[in-house]
C-alpha positions in Angstrom: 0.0 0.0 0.0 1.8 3.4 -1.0 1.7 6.1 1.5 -1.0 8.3 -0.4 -3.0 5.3 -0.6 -3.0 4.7 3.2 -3.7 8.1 4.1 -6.6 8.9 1.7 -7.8 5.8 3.8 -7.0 7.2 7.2 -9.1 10.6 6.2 -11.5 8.7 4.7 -11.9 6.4 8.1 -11.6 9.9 10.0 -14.8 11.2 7.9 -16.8 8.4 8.4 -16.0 7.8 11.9 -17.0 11.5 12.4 -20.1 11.5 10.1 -21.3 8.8 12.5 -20.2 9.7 16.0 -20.4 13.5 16.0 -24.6 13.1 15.3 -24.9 10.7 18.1 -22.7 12.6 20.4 -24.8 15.6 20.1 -28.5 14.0 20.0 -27.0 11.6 23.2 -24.7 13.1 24.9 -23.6 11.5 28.0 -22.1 14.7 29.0 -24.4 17.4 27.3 -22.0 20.5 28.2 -18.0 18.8 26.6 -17.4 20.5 23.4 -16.1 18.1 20.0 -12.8 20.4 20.0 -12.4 19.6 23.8 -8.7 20.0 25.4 -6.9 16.3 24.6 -8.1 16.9 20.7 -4.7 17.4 19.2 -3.1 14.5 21.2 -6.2 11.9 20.4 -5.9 13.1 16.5 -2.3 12.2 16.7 -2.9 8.5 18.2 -5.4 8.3 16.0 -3.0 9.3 12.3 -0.3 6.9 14.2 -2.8 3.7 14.9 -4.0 4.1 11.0 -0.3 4.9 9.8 1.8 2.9 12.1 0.3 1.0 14.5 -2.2 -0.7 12.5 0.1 -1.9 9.8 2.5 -2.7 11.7 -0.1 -5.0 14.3 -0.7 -7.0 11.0 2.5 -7.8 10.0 3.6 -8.8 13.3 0.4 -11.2 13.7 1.3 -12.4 10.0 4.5 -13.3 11.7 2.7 -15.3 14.4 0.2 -17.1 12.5 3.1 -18.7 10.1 5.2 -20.1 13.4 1.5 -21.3 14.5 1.9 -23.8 11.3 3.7 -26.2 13.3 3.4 -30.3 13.3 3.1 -30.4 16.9 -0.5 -28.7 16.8 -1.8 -30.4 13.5 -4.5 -32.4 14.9 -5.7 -29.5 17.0 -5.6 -27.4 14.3 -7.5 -30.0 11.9 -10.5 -30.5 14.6 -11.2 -26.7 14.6 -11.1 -26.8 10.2 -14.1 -29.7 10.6 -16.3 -27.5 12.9 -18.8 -25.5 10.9 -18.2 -21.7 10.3 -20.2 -20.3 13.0 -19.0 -22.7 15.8 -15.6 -21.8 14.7 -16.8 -17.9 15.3 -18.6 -18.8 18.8 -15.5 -20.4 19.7 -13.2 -17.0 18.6 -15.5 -14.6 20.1 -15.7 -16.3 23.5 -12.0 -17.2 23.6 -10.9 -13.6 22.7 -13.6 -11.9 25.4 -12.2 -14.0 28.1 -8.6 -13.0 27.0 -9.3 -9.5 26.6 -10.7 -9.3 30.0 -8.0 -11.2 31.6 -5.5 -9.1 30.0 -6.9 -5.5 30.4 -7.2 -6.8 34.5 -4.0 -7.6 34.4 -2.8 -4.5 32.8 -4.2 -2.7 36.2 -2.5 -4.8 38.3 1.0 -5.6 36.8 3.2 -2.2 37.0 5.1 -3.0 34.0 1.9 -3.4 32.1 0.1 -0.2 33.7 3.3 1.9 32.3 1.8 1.7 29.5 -1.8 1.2 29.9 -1.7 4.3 31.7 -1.8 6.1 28.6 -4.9 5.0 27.2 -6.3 6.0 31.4 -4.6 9.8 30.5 -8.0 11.0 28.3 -9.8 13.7 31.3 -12.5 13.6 28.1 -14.4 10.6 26.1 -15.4 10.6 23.1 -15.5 8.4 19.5 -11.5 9.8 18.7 -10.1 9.3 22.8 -10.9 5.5 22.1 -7.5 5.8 19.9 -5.1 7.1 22.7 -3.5 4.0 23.1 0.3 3.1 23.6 1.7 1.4 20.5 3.6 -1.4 23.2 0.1 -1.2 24.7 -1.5 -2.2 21.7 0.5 -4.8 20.1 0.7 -7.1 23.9 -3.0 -6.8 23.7 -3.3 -8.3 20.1 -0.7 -10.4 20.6 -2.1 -12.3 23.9 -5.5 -12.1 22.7 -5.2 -13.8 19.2 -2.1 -16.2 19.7 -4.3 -18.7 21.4 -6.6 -18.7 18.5 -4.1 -18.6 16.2 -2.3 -22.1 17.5 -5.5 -23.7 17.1 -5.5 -22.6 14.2 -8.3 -19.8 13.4 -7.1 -17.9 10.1 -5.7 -14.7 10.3 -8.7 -13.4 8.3 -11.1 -14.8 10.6 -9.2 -12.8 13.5 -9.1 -9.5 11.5 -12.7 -9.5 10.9 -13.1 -9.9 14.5 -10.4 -7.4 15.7 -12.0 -4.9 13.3 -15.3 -5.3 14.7 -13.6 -4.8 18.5 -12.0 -2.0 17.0 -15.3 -0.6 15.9 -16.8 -1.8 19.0 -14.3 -0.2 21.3 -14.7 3.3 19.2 -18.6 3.2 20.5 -17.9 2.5 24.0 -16.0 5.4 24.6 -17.9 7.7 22.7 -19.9 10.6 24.5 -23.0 8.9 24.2 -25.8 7.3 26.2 -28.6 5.7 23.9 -31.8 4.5 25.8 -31.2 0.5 25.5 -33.2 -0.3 28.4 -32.2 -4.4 29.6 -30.0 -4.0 26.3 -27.4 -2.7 28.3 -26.7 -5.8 30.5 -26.1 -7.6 27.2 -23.5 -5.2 25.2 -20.8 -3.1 26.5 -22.6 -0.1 26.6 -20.7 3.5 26.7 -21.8 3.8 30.5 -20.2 1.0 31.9 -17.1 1.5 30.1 -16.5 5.1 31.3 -16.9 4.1 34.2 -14.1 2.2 33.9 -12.5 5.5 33.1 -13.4 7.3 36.2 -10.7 9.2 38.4 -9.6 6.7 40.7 -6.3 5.7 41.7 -7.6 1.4 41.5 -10.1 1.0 39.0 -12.2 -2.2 40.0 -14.9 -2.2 37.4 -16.1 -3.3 33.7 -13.1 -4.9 32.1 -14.8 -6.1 29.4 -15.3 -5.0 25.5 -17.9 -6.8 23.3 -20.1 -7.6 26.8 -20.4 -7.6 30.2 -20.2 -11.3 30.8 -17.2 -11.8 31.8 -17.5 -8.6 33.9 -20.2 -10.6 35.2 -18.5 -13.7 35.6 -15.7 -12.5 37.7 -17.5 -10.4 40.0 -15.9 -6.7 38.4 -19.5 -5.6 37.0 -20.8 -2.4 38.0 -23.6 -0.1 36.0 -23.7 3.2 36.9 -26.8 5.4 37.3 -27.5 8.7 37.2 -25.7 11.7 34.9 -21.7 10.9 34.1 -20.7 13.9 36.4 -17.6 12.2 38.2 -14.4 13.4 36.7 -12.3 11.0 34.1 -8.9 10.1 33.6 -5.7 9.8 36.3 -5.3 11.0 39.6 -1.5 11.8 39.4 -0.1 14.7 36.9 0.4 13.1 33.6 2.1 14.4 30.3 -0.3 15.7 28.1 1.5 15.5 24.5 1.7 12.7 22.3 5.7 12.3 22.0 5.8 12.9 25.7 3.5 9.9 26.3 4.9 7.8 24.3 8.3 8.2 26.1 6.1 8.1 29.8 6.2 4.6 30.4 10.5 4.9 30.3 10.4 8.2 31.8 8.3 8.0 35.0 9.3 6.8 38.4 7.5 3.7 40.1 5.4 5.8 42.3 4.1 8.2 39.3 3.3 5.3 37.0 1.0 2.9 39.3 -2.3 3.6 40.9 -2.6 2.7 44.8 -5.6 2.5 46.5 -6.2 5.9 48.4 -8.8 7.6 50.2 -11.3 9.8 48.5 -11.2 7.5 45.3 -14.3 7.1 43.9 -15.4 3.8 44.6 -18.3 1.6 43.5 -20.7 -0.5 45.4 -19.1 -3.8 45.3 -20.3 -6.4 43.0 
């Protein structure tokens, strides 16, 4: 893909993203009074040109990487049982697999301090909305879709499968942090709504709550569930200072002492009922 090609794509993507989102986050606001040009723009619009530009490509040529060391004798008959099973057992089997290992992972990357370093990042964003869902640390990025696809990969799901799937989570993800709240009634104890995933962004030195992406069931499962009520009027993001440029967080995670880059329980954190 030449260069021109890949950024006539990115604009495109940017256009369409905002064609859709903007609307929504004006007729549902989940916080009525935050402007679309909020402070944070500038450094969201950069992750955003570096996940289409860098991050993205780069994602697939790594898991391209992965998926041909996967094509091992060793895992053969594994990988032949899965090829029998009809197309949308195969996808069951993907989507639950990859829910449980995203939640597993994102818990972890609140708990384990080299993993925070750079998870901390993404927890910078004071605002949400459609583009914030693209502040993400490229190491960030590339453990998560390494740890979540590798054990669908060895039994041997095809990378194409996967991308459809990551693409949709990628989609997926871009709703649940936009500044929206739609009416979905029971709806929203079956899909990651926005509301339960900002409040997973809350200020709060341990966030407990809503690990999940595509739905709430593992959320449910492990006891971290939690649904807000009310209007979103708690504040967002970290409780310690954080850099608030885009080259400056990207060098954070190096750059920061032990003490500035994980969150300890404190008082006067906003806490949640617990589940």
């Amino acid at each position: 893909m030449s260069s021109l090609t890949a950024i006539g794509g990115m604009v495109l993507s940017f256009g369409v993203l905002a064609f859709i989102f903007w609307p929504l986050e004006k007729a549902w606001a989940a916080r009525p009074g935050q402007p679309l040009l909020r402070s944070g723009f500038r450094t969201d619009l950069a992750y955003f040109v570096a996940q289409y530009l860098v991050l993205a490509p780069l994602a697939l040529v790594v898991l391209n990487g992965v998926e041909t060391l996967c094509q091992v004798e060793a895992l053969t008959g594994l990988q032949s049982t899965v090829a029998r099973q009809p197309w949308w057992l195969q996808a069951i089997e993907a989507v639950v697999l990859c829910d449980v290992l995203v939640y597993g992972f994102h818990r972890l990357s609140h708990q384990v301090d080299f993993l925070w370093r750079f998870h901390a990042v993404h927890h910078s964003a004071e605002h949400l909305d459609w583009i914030a869902a693209h502040r993400e640390h490229p190491v960030d990025g590339l453990l998560t879709q390494l740890v979540v696809n590798l054990p669908a990969m060895l039994m041997g799901f095809p990378l194409t499968t996967l991308a459809m799937l990551i693409a949709f989570r990628g989609m997926w993800a871009i709703f649940i942090h936009s500044n929206v709240r739609l009416p979905l009634g029971p709806l929203g104890f079956l899909f990651g709504a926005p509301e339960l995933h900002h409040w997973h962004h809350a200020r709060a030195r341990q966030t407990r709550h809503n690990f999940g992406n595509l739905a709430p069931w593992t959320d449910w499962l492990f006891g971290t569930y939690h649904r807000p009520t009310g209007p979103e009027e708690y504040p967002l993001g970290l409780v310690e200072p954080y850099p608030r440029r885009f080259l400056s967080q990207l060098l954070a995670p190096a750059t920061r002492t032990e003490d500035e880059s994980t969150e300890r329980p404190t008082e006067g954190a906003i806490k949640a009922p617990r589940p």
